[in-house]
C-alpha positions in Angstrom: 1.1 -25.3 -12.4 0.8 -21.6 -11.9 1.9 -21.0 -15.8 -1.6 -22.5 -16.3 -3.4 -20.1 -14.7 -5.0 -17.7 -16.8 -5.2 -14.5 -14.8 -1.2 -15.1 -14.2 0.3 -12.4 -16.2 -2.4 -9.9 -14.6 -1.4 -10.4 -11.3 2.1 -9.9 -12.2 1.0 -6.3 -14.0 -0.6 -5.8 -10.8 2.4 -5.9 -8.9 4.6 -3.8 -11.9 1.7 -1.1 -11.5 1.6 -1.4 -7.8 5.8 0.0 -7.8 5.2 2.2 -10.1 1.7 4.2 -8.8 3.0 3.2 -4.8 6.6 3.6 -4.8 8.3 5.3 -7.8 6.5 8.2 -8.6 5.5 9.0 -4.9 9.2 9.0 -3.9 10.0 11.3 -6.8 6.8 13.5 -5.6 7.8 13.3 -2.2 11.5 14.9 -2.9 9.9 17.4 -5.2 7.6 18.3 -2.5 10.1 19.4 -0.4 12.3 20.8 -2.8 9.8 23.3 -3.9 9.0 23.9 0.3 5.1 22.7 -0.9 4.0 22.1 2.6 0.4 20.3 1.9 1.9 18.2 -0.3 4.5 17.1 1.5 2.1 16.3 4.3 0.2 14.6 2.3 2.9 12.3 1.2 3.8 11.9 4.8 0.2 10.4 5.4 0.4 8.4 2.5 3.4 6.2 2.9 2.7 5.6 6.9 -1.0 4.1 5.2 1.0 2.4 2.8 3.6 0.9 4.8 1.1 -2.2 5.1 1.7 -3.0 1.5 5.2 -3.3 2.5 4.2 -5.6 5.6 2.0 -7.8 3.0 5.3 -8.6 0.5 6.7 -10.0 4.0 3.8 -12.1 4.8 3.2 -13.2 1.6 7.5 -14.4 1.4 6.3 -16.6 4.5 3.0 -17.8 3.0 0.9 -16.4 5.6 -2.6 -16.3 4.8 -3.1 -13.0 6.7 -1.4 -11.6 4.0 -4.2 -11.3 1.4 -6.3 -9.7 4.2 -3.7 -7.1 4.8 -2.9 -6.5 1.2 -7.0 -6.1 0.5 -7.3 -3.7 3.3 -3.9 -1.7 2.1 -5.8 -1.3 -1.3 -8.6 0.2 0.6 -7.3 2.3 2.8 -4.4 4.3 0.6 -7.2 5.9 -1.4 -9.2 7.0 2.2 -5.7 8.5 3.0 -5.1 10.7 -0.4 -8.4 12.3 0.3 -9.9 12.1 3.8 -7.8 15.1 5.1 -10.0 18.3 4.4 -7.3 21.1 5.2 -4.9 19.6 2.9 -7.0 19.0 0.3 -8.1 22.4 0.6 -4.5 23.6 0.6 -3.2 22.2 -1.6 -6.7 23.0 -4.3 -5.8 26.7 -3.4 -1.7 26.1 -3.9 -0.8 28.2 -7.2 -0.5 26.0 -10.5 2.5 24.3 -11.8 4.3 21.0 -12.9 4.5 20.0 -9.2 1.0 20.4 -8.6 -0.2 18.7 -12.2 1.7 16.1 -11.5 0.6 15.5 -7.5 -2.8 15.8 -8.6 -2.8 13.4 -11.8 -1.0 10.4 -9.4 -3.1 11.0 -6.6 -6.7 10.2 -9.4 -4.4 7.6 -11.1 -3.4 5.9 -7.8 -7.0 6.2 -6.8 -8.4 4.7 -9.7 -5.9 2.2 -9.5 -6.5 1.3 -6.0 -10.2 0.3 -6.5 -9.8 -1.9 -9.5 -7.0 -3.6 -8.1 -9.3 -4.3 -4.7 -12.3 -5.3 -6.7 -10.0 -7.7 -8.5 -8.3 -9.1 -5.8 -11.6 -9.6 -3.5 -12.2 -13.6 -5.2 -8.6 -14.3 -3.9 -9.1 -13.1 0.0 -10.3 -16.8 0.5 -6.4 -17.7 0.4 -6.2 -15.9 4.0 -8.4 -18.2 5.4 -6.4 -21.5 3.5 -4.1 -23.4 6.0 -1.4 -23.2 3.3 -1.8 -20.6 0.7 1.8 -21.4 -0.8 0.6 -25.1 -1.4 -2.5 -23.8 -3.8 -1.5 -22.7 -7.1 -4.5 -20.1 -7.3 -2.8 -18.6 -4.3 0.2 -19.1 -4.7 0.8 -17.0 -7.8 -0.1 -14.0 -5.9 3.2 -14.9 -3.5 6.0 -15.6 -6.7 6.4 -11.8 -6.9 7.4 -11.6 -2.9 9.5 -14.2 -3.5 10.9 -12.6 -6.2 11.5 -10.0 -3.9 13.0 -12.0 -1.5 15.9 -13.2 -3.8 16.9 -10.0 -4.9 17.2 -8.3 -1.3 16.8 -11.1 1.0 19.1 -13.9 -0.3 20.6 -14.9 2.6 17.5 -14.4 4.8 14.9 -17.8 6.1 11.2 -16.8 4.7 10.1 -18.1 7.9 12.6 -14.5 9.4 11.1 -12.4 7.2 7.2 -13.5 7.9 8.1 -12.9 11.3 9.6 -9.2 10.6 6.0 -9.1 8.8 3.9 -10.2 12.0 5.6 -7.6 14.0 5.5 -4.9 11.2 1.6 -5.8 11.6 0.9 -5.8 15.0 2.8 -2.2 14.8 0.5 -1.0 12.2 -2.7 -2.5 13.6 -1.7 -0.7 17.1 -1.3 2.5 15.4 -4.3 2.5 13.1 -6.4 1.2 16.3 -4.9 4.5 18.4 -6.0 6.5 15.4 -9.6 5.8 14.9 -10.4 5.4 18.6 -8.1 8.4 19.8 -6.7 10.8 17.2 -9.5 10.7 14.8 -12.4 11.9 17.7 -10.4 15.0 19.0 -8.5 16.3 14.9 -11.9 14.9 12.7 -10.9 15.3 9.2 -8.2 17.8 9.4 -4.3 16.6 9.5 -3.3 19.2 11.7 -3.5 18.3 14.9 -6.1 20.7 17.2 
């Protein structure tokens, strides 16, 4: 029985953390942003939730038990810290932007979400053998990792087949993978490490 496991209730304060440092407060940052017209930020932002949009594509796989799922959600984790900081005109602009709640704020999520990023990778690297399992949903050390998406599932999705959903979140991932691809080989050789496009 999941209730058994041991490292249950930190999985489910991974998740809690996880809406809170990826959702909540970059929403509210993100309509700040651009109510106080504070361009790098809002850019910033921009960049951020296109990387994290593959969290969102995990929650999907994980409501079908796909085992691709804790490879996505592992490479999210990575890749949402690389995005907060890779982009050396914005962090410059936004450094030189003039001090104020905004700014404290931006700056204190963006270390926060960071720091939260890593640990939550390092912790969840012992459970990327469940992408590999033939049925993830069937092995209770996997499995407790998917009772949040589920979760999920019955609050938004009642009326939708798991089976639906995992397929919205093979699509969602063949998108992203596409686009990410496009980047590196494409996008990344001409721009380098600035955001604005040359």
């Amino acid at each position: 029985m999941n209730n058994e496991l041991w490292f249950r209730p930190f999985v489910w304060m991974d998740y809690r953390l996880a809406v809170l440092f990826a959702v909540i407060i970059p929403i509210i940052l993100l309509i700040w942003a651009y109510v106080e017209k504070a361009e790098g930020i809002q850019r910033l932002l921009t960049i951020y939730w296109r990387v994290a949009s593959l969290l969102t594509i995990t929650v999907y796989l994980m409501i079908a038990g796909f085992g691709v799922s804790f490879i996505s959600g592992l490479i999210g984790l990575i890749l949402i810290p690389i995005s907060l900081w890779f982009w050396v005109d914005l962090n410059d602009e936004i450094e030189y932007q003039s001090n104020g709640p905004l700014k404290l704020l931006f700056t204190s999520w963006r270390w926060a979400t960071t720091v939260y990023c890593i640990l939550s990778a390092i912790a969840f690297i012992p459970f990327v053998g469940c992408g590999f399992s033939s049925s993830p949903i069937a092995t209770p050390y996997c499995r407790v990792w998917l009772e949040a998406p589920l979760l999920f599932k019955d609050y938004f999705h009642p009326n939708s087949k798991p089976a639906f959903l995992g397929f919205l979140g093979i699509v969602g991932l063949i998108i992203y993978v596409l686009y990410l691809s496009y980047f590196v080989v494409v996008k990344l050789g001409k721009q380098g490490r600035s955001a604005t496009p040359q």
